[in-house]
C-alpha positions in Angstrom: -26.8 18.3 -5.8 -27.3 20.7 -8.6 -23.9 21.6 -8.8 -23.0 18.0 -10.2 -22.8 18.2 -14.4 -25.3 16.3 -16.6 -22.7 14.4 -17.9 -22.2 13.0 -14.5 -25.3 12.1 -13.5 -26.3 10.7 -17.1 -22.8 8.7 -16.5 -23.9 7.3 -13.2 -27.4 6.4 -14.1 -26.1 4.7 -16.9 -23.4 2.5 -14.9 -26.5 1.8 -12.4 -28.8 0.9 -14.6 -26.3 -1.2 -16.7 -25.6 -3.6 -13.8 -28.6 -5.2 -14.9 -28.2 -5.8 -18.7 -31.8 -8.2 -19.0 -34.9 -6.8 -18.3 -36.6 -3.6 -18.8 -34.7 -0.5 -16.6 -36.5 -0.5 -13.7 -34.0 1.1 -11.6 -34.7 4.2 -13.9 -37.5 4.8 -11.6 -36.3 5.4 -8.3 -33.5 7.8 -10.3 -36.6 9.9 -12.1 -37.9 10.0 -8.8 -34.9 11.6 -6.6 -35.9 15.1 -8.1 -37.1 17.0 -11.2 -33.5 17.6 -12.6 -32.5 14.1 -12.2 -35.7 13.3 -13.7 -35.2 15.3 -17.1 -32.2 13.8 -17.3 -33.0 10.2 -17.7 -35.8 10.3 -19.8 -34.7 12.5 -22.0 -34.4 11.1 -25.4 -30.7 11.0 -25.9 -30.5 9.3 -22.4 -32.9 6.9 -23.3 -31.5 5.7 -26.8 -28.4 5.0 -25.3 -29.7 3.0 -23.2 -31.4 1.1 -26.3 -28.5 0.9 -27.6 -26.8 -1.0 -24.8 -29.8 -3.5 -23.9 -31.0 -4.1 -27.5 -29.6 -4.8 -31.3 -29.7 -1.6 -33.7 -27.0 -2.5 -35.8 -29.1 -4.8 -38.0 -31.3 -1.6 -38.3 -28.7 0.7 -39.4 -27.2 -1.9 -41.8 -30.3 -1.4 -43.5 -28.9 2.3 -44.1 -31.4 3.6 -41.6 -29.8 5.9 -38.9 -31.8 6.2 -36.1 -32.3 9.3 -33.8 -32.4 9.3 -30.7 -36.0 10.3 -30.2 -36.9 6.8 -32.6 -34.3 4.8 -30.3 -36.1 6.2 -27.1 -39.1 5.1 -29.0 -38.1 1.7 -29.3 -36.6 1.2 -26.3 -40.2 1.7 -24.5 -41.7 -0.9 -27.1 -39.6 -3.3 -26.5 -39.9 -3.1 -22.6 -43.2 -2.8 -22.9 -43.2 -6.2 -25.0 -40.8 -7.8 -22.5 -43.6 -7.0 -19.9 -46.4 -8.5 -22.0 -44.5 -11.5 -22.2 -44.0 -12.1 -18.4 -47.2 -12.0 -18.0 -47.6 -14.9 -20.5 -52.0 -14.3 -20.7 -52.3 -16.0 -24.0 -56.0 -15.8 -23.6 -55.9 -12.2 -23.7 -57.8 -10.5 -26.5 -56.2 -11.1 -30.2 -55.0 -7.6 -30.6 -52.9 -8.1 -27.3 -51.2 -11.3 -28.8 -51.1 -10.2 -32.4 -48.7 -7.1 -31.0 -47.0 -9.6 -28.7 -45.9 -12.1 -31.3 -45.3 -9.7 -34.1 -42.8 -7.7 -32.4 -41.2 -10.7 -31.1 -40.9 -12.3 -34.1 -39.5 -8.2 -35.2 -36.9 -8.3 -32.3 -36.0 -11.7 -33.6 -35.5 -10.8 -37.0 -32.9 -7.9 -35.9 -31.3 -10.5 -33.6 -27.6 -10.0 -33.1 -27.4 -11.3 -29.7 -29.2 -9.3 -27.3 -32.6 -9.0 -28.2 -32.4 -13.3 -28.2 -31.2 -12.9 -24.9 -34.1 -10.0 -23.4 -36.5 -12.5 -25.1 -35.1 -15.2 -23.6 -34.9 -13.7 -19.7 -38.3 -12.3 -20.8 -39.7 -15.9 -21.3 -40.5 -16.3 -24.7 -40.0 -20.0 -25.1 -42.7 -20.3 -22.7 -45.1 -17.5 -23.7 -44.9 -19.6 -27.5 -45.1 -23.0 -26.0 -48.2 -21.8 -24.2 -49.8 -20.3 -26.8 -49.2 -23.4 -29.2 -50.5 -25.9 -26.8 -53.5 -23.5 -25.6 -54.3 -21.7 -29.1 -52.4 -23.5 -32.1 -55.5 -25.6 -32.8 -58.4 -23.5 -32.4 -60.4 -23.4 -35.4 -58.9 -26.9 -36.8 -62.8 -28.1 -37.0 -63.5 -25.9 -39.9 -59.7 -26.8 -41.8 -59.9 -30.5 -41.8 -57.8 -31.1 -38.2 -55.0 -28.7 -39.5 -54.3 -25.5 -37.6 -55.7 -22.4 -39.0 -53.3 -20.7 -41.3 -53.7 -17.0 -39.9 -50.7 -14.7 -38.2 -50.5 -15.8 -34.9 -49.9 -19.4 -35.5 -47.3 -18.7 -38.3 -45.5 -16.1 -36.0 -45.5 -18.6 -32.8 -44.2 -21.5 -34.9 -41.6 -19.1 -36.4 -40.7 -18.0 -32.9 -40.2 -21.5 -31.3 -38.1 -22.4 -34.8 -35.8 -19.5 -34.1 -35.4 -20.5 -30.3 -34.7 -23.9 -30.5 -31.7 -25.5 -29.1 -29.8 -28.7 -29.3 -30.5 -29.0 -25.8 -34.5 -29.1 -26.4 -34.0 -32.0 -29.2 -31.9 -34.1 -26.6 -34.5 -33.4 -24.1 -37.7 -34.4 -26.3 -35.5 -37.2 -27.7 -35.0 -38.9 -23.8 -38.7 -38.4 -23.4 -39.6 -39.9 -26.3 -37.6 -43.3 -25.7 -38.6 -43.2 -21.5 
């Protein structure tokens, strides 16, 4: 077994793990577990930014003329599957901190959208995580603001969120509601 070269075994990690594009890597944990060598090789860091590479957007971050290293990619890649966690859970009522990370670094991975990190939200849940935070949370505190929502972070970051994730669809759908 450890006779096989690195670049093998980084090659067919990364083939296993990229049969499942959405979602965080969890099959990187039964591969960290086989043994210590196969171990170090996965999570090392240049392991682990190509694999942040392939499931998230870092072009918009480099056309910002910021190169990455790997060690910040590897970095990332942990925050954003830690954030794709948080949101499966969906506990809006969990304490502000929790949410103000949540929806900040959605709206973040939003903002450096070129495709994929739409599509991690979306498998993650994120129309639903918003929606249940503005039907649970959007209108606490409107006593003291004259019936309006409170103008504070988290309800300008989940109405920004569920502005960049609407689709035609969801217009037609509230539409046929609306005239039922």
């Amino acid at each position: 077994m450890f006779n096989l070269p690195v670049e093998i075994i980084s090659q067919f990690s990364f083939h296993l793990l990229a049969d499942a594009p959405l979602g965080p890597p969890h099959a990187l944990i039964p591969i960290a577990l086989t043994c210590r060598f196969w171990k170090d090789i996965v999570t090392s860091k240049p392991f682990l930014a190509k694999l942040c590479r392939f499931k998230f957007d870092v072009g918009p971050i480099n056309r910002r003329s910021f190169h990455p290293r790997d060690r910040d990619l590897a970095d990332e890649l942990i925050r954003c599957c830690r954030l794709i966690q948080e949101i499966r859970r969906a506990d809006v009522a969990e304490t502000e901190s929790v949410v103000d990370d949540t929806l900040c670094a959605a709206y973040i991975l939003m903002l450096n959208n070129d495709g994929k990190n739409y599509a991690q939200l979306e498998h993650a849940g994120l129309d639903a995580y918003v929606d249940k935070f503005v039907r649970t949370r959007l209108w606490e505190g409107r006593e003291d603001n004259q019936g309006w929502p409170l103008d504070n972070m988290n309800n300008s970051l989940a109405l920004w969120l569920m502005w960049m994730t609407l689709t035609k669809g969801f217009f037609i759908y509230k539409f046929i509601r609306l005239v039922d």
